[in-house]
mmCIF file as Biopython writes it, N, C-alpha, C and O atoms, coordinates in Angstrom:
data_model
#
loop_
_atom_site.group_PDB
_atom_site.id
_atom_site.type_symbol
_atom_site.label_atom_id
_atom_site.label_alt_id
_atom_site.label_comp_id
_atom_site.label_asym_id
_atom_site.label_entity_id
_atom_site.label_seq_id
_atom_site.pdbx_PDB_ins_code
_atom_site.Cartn_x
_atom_site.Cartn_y
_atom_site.Cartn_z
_atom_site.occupancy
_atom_site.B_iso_or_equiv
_atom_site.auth_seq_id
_atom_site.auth_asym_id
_atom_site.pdbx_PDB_model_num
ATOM 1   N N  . UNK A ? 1  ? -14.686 15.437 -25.290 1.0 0.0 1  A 1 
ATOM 2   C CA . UNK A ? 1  ? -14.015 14.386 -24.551 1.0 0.0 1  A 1 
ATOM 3   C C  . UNK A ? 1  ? -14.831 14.057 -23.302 1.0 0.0 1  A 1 
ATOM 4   O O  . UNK A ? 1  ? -15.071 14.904 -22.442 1.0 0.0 1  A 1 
ATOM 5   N N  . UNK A ? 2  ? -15.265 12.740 -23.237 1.0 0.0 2  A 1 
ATOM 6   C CA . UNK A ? 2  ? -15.978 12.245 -21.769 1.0 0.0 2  A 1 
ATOM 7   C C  . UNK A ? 2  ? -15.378 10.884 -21.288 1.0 0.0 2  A 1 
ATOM 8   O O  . UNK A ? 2  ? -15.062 10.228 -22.280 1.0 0.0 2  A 1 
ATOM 9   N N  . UNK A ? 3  ? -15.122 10.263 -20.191 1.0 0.0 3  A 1 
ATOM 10  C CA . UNK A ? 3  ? -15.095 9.284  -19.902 1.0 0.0 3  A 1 
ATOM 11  C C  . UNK A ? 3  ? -15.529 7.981  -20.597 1.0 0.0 3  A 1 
ATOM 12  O O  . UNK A ? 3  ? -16.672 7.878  -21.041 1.0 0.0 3  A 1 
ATOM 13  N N  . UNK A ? 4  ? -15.093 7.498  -20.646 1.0 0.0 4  A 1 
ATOM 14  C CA . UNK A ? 4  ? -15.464 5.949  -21.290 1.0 0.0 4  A 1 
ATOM 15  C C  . UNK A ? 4  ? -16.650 5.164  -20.643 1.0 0.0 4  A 1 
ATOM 16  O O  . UNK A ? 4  ? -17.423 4.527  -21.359 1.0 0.0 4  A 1 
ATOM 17  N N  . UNK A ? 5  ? -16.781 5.210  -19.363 1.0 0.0 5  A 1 
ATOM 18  C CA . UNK A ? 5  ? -17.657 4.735  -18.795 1.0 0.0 5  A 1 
ATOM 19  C C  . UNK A ? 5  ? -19.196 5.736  -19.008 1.0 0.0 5  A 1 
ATOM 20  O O  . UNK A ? 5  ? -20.356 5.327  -18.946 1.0 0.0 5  A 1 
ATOM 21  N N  . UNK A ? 6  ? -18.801 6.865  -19.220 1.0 0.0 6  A 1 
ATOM 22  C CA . UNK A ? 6  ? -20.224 7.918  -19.503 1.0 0.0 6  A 1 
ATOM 23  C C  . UNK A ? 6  ? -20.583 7.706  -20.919 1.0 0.0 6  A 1 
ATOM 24  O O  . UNK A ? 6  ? -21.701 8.112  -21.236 1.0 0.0 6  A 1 
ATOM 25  N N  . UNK A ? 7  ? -20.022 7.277  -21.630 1.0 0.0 7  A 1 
ATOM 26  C CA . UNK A ? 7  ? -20.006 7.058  -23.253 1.0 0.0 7  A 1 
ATOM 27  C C  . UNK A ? 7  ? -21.387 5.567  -23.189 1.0 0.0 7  A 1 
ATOM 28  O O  . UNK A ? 7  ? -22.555 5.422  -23.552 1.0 0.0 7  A 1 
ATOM 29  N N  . UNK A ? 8  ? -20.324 4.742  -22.503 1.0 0.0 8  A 1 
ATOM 30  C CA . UNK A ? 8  ? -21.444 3.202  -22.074 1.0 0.0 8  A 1 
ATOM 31  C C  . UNK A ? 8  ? -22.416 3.621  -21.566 1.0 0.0 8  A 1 
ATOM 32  O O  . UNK A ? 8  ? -23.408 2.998  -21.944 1.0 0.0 8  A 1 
ATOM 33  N N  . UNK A ? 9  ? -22.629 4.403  -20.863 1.0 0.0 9  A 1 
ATOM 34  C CA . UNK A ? 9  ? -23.724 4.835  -20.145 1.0 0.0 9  A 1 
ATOM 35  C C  . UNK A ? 9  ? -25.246 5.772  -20.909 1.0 0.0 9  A 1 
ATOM 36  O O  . UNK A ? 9  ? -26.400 5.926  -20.510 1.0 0.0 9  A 1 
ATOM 37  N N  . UNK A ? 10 ? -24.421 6.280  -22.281 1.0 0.0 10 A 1 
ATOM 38  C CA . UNK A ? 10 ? -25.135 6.954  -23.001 1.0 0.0 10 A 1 
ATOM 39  C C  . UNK A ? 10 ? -25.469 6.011  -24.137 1.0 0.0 10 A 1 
ATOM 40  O O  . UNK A ? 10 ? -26.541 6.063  -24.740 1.0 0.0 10 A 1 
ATOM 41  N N  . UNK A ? 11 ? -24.396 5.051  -24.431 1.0 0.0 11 A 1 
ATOM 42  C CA . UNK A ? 11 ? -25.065 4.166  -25.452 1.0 0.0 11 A 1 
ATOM 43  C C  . UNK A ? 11 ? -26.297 3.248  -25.048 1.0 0.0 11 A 1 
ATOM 44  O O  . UNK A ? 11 ? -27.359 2.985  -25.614 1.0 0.0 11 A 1 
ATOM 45  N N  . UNK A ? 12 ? -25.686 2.842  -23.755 1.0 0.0 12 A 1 
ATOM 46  C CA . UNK A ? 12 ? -27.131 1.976  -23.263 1.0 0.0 12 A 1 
ATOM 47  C C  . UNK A ? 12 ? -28.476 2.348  -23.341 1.0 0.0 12 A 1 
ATOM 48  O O  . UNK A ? 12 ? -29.357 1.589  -23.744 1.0 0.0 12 A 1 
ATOM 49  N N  . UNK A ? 13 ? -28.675 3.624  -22.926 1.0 0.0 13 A 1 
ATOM 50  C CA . UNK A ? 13 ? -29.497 4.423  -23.316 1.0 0.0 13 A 1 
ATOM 51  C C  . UNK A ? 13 ? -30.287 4.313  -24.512 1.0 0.0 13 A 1 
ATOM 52  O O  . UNK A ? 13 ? -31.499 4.108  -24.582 1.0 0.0 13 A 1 
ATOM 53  N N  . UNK A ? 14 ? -29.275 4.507  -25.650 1.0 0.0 14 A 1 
ATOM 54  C CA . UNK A ? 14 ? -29.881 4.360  -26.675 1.0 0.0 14 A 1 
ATOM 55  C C  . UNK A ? 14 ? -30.278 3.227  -27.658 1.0 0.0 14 A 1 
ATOM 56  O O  . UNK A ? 14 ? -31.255 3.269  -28.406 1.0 0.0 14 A 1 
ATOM 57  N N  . UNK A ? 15 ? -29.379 2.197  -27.555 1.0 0.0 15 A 1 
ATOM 58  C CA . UNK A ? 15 ? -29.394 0.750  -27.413 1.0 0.0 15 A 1 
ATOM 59  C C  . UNK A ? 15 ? -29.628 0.011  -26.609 1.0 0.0 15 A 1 
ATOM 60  O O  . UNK A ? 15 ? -28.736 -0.828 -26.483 1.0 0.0 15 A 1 
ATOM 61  N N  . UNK A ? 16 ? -30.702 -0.138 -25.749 1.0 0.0 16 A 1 
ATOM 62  C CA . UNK A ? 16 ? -30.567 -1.113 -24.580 1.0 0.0 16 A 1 
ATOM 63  C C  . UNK A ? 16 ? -30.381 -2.439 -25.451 1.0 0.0 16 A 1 
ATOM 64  O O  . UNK A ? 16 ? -29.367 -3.075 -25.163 1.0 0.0 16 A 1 
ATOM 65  N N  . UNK A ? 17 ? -31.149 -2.946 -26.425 1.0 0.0 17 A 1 
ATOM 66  C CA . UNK A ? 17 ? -30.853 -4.228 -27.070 1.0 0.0 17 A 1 
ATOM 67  C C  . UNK A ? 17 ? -29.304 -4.939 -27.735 1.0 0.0 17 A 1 
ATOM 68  O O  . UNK A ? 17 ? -29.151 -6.146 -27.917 1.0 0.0 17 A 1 
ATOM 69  N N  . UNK A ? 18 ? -28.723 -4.349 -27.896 1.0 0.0 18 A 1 
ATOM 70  C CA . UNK A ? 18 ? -27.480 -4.646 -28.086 1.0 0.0 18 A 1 
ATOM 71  C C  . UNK A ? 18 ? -26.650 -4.978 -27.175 1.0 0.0 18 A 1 
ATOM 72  O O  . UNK A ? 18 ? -25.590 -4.433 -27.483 1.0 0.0 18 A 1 
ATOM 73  N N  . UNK A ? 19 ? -26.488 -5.709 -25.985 1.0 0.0 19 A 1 
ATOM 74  C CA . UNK A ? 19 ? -25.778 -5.921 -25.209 1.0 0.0 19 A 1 
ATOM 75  C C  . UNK A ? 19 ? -24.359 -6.761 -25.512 1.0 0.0 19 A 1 
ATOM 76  O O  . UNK A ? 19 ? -23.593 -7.319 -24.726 1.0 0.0 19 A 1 
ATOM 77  N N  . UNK A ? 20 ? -24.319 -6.625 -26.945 1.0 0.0 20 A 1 
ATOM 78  C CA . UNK A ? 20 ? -22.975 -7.289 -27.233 1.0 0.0 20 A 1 
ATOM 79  C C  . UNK A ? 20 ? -21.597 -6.264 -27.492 1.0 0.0 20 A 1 
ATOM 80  O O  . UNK A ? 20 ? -20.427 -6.277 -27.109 1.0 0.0 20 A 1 
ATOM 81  N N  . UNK A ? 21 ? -22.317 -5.506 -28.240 1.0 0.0 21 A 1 
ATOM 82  C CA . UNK A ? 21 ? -21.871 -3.947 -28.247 1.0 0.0 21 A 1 
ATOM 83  C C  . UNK A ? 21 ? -21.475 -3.236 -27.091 1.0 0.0 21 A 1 
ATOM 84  O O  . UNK A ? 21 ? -20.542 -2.434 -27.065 1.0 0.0 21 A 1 
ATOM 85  N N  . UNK A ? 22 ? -22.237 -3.557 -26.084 1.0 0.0 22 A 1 
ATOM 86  C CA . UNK A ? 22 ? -22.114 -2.870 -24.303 1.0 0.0 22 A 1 
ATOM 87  C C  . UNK A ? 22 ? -21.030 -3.554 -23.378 1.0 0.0 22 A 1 
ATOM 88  O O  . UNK A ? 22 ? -20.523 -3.095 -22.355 1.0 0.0 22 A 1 
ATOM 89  N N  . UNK A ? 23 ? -20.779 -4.900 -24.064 1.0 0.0 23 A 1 
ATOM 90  C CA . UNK A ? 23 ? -20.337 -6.049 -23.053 1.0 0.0 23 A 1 
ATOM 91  C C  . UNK A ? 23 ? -18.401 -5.719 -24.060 1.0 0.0 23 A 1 
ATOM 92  O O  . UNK A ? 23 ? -17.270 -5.691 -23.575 1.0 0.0 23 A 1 
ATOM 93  N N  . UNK A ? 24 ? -18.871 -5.541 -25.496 1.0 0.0 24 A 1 
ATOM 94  C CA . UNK A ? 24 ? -17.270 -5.330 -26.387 1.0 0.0 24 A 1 
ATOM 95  C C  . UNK A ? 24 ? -17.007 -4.115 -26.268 1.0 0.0 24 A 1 
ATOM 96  O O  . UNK A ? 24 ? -16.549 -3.760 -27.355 1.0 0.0 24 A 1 
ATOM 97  N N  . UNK A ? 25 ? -17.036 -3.132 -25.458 1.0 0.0 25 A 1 
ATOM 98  C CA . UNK A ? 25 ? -16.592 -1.893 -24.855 1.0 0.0 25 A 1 
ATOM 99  C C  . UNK A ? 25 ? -16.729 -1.690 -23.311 1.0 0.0 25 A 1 
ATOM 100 O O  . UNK A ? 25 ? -16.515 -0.540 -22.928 1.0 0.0 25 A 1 
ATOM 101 N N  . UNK A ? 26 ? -17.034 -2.574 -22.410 1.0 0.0 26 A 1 
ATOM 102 C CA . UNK A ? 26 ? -17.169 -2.640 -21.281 1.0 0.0 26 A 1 
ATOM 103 C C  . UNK A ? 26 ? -16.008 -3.368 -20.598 1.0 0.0 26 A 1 
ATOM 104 O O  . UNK A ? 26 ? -15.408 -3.003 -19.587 1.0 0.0 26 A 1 
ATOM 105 N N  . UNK A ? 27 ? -15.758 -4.701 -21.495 1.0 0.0 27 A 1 
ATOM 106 C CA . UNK A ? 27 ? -14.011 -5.155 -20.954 1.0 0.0 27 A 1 
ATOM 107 C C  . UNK A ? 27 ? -12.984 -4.631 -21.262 1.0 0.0 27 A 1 
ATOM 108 O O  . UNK A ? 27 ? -12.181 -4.818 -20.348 1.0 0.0 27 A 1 
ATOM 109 N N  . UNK A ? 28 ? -12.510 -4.009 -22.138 1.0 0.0 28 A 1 
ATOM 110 C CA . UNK A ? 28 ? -11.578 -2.967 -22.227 1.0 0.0 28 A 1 
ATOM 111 C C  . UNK A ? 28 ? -11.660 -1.996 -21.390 1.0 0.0 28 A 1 
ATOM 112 O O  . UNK A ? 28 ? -10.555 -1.593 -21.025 1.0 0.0 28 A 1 
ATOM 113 N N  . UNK A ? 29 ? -12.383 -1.563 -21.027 1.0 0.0 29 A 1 
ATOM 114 C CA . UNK A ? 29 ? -12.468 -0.498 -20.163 1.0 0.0 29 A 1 
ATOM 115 C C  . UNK A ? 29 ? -12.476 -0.531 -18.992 1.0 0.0 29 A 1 
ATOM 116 O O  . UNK A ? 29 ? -12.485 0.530  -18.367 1.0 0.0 29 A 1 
ATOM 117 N N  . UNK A ? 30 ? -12.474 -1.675 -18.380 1.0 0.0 30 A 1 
ATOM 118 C CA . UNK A ? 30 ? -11.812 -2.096 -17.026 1.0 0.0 30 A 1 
ATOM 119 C C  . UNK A ? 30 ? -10.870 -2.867 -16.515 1.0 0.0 30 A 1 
ATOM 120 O O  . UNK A ? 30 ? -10.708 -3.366 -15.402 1.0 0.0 30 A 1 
ATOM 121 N N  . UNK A ? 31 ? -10.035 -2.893 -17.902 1.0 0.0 31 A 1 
ATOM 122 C CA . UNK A ? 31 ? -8.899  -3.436 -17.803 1.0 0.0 31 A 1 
ATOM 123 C C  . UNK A ? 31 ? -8.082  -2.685 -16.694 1.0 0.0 31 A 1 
ATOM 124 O O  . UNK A ? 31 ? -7.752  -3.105 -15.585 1.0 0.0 31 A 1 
ATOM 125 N N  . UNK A ? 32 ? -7.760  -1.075 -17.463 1.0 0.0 32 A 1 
ATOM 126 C CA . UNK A ? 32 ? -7.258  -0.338 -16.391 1.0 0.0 32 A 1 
ATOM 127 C C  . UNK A ? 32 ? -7.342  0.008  -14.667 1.0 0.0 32 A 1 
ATOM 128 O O  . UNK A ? 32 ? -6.552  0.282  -13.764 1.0 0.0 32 A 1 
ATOM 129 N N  . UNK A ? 33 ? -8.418  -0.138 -14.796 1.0 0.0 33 A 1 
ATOM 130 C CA . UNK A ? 33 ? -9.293  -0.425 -13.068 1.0 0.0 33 A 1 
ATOM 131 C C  . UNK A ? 33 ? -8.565  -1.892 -12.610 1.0 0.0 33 A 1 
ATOM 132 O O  . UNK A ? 33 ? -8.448  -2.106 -11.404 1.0 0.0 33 A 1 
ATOM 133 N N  . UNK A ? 34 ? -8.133  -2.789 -13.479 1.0 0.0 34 A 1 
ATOM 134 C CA . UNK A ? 34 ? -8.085  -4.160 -12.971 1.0 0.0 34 A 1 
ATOM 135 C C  . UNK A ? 34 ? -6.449  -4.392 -12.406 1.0 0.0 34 A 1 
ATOM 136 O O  . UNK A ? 34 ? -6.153  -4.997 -11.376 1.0 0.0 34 A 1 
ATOM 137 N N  . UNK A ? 35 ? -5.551  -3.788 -13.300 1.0 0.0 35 A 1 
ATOM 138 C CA . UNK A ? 35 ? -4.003  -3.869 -13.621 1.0 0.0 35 A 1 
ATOM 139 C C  . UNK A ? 35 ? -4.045  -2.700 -12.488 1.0 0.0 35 A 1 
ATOM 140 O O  . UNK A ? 35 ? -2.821  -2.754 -12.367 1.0 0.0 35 A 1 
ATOM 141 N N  . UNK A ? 36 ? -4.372  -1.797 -11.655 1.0 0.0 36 A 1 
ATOM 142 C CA . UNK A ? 36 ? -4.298  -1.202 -10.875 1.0 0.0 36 A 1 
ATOM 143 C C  . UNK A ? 36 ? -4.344  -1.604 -9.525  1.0 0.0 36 A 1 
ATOM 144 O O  . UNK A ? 36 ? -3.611  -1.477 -8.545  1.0 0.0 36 A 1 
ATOM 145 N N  . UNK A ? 37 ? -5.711  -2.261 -9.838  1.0 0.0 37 A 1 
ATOM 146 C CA . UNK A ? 37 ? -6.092  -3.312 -8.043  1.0 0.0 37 A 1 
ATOM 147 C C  . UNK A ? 37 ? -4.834  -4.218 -7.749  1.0 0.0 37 A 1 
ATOM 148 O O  . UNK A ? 37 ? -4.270  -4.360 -6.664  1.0 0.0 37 A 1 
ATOM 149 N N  . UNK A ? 38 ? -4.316  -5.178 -9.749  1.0 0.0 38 A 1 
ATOM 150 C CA . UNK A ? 38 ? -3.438  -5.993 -8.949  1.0 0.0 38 A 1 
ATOM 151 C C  . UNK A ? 38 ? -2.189  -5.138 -8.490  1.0 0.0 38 A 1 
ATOM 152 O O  . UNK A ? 38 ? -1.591  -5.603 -7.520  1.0 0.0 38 A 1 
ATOM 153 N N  . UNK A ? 39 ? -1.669  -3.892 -9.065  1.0 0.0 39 A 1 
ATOM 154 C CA . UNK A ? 39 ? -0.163  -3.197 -8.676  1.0 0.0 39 A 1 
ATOM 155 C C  . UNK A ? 39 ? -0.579  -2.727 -7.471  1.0 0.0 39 A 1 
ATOM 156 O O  . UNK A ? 39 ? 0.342   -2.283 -6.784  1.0 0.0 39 A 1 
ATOM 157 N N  . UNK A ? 40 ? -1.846  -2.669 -6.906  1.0 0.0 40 A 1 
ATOM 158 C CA . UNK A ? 40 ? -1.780  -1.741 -5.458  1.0 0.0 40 A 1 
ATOM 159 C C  . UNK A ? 40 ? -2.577  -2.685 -4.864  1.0 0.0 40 A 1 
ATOM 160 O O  . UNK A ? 40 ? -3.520  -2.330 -4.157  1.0 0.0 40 A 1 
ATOM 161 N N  . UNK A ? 41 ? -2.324  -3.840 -5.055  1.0 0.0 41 A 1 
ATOM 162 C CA . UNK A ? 41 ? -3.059  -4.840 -3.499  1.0 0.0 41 A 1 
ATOM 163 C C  . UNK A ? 41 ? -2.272  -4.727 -2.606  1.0 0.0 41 A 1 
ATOM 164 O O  . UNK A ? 41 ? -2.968  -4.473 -1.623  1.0 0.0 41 A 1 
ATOM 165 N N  . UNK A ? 42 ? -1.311  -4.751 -2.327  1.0 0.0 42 A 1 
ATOM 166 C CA . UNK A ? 42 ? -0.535  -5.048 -1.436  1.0 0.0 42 A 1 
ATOM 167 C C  . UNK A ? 42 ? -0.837  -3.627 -0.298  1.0 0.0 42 A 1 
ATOM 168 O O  . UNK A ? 42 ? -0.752  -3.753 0.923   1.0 0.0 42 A 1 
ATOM 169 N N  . UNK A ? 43 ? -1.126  -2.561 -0.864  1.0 0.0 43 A 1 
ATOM 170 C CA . UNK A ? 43 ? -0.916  -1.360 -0.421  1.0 0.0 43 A 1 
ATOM 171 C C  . UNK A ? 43 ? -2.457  -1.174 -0.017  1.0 0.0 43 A 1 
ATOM 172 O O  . UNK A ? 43 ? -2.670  -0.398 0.914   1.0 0.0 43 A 1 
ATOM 173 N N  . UNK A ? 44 ? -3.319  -1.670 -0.493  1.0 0.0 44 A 1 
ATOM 174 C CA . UNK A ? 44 ? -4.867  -1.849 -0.181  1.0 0.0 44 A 1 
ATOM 175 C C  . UNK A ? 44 ? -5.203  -2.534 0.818   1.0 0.0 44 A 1 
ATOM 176 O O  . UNK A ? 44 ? -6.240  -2.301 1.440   1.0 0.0 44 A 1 
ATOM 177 N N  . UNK A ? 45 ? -4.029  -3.884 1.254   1.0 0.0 45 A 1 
ATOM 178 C CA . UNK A ? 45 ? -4.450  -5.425 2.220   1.0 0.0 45 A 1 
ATOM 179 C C  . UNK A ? 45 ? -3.916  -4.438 3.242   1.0 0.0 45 A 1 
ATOM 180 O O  . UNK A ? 45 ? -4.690  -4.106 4.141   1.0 0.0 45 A 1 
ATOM 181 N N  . UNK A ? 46 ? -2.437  -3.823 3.215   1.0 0.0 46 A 1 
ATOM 182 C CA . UNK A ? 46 ? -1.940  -3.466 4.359   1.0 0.0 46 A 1 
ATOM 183 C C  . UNK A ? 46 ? -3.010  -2.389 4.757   1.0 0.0 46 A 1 
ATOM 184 O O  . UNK A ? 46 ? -3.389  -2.309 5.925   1.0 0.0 46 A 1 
ATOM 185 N N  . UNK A ? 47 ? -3.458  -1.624 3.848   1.0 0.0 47 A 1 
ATOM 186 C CA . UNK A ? 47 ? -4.243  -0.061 4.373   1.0 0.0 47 A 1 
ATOM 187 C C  . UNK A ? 47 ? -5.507  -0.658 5.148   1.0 0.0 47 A 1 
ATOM 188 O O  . UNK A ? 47 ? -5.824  -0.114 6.206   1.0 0.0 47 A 1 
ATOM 189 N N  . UNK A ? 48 ? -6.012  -1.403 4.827   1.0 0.0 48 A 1 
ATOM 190 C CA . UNK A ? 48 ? -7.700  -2.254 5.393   1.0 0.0 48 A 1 
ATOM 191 C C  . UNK A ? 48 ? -7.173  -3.046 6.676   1.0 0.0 48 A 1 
ATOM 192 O O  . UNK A ? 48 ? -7.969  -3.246 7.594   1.0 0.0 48 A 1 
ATOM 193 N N  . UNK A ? 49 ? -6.093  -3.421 6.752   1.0 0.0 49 A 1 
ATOM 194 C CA . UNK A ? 49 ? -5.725  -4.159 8.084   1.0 0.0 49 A 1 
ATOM 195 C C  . UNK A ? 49 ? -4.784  -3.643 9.009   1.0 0.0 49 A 1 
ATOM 196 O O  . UNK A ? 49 ? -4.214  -4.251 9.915   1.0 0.0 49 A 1 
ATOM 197 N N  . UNK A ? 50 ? -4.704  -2.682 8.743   1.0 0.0 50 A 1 
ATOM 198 C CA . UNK A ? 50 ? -3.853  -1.844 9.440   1.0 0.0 50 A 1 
ATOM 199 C C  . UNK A ? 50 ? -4.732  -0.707 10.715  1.0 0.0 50 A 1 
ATOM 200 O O  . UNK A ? 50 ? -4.410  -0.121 11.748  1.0 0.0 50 A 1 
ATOM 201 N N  . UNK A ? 51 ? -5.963  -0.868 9.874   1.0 0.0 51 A 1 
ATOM 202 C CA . UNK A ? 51 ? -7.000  0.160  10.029  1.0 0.0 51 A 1 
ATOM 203 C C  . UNK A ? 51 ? -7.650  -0.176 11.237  1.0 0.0 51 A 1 
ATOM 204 O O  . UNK A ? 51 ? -7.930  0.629  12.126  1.0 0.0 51 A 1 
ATOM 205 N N  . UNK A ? 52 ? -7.920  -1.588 11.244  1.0 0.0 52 A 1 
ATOM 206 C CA . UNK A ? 52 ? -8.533  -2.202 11.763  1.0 0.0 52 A 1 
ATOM 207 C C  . UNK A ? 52 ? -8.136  -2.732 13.735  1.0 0.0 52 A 1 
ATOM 208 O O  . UNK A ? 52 ? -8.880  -3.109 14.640  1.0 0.0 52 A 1 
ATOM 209 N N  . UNK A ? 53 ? -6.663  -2.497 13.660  1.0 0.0 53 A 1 
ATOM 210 C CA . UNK A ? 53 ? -6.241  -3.163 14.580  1.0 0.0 53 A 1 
ATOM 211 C C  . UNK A ? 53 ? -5.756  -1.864 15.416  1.0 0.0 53 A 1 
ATOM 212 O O  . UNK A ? 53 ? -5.025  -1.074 14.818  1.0 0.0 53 A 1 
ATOM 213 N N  . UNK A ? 54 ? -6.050  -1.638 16.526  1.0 0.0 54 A 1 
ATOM 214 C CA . UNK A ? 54 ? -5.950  -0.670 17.447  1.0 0.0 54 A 1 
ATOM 215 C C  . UNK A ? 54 ? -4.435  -0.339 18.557  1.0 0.0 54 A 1 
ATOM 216 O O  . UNK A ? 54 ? -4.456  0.583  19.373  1.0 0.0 54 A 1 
#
């Protein structure tokens, strides 16, 4: 078992020419990263500006 992103990282490797293959396992896999940013923006805008103001 490894990460998904270390998997891409090892195929590239071995395929650099296939970038269609790299690109049809690369958006799925940051879906989760994406549906995260949008459920915790709010908690990200306040944390960065909150930070900021003395």
């Amino acid at each position: 078992m490894k990460p998904v992103t270390l998997g891409i990282y090892e195929y590239i490797g071995a395929h650099v020419g296939d970038w269609g293959a790299v690109m049809a396992v690369a958006v799925p896999s940051s879906i989760p990263a994406a549906v995260l940013l949008v459920v915790a923006q709010k908690y990200v805008a306040a944390g960065i500006s909150g930070g900021s103001i003395k």
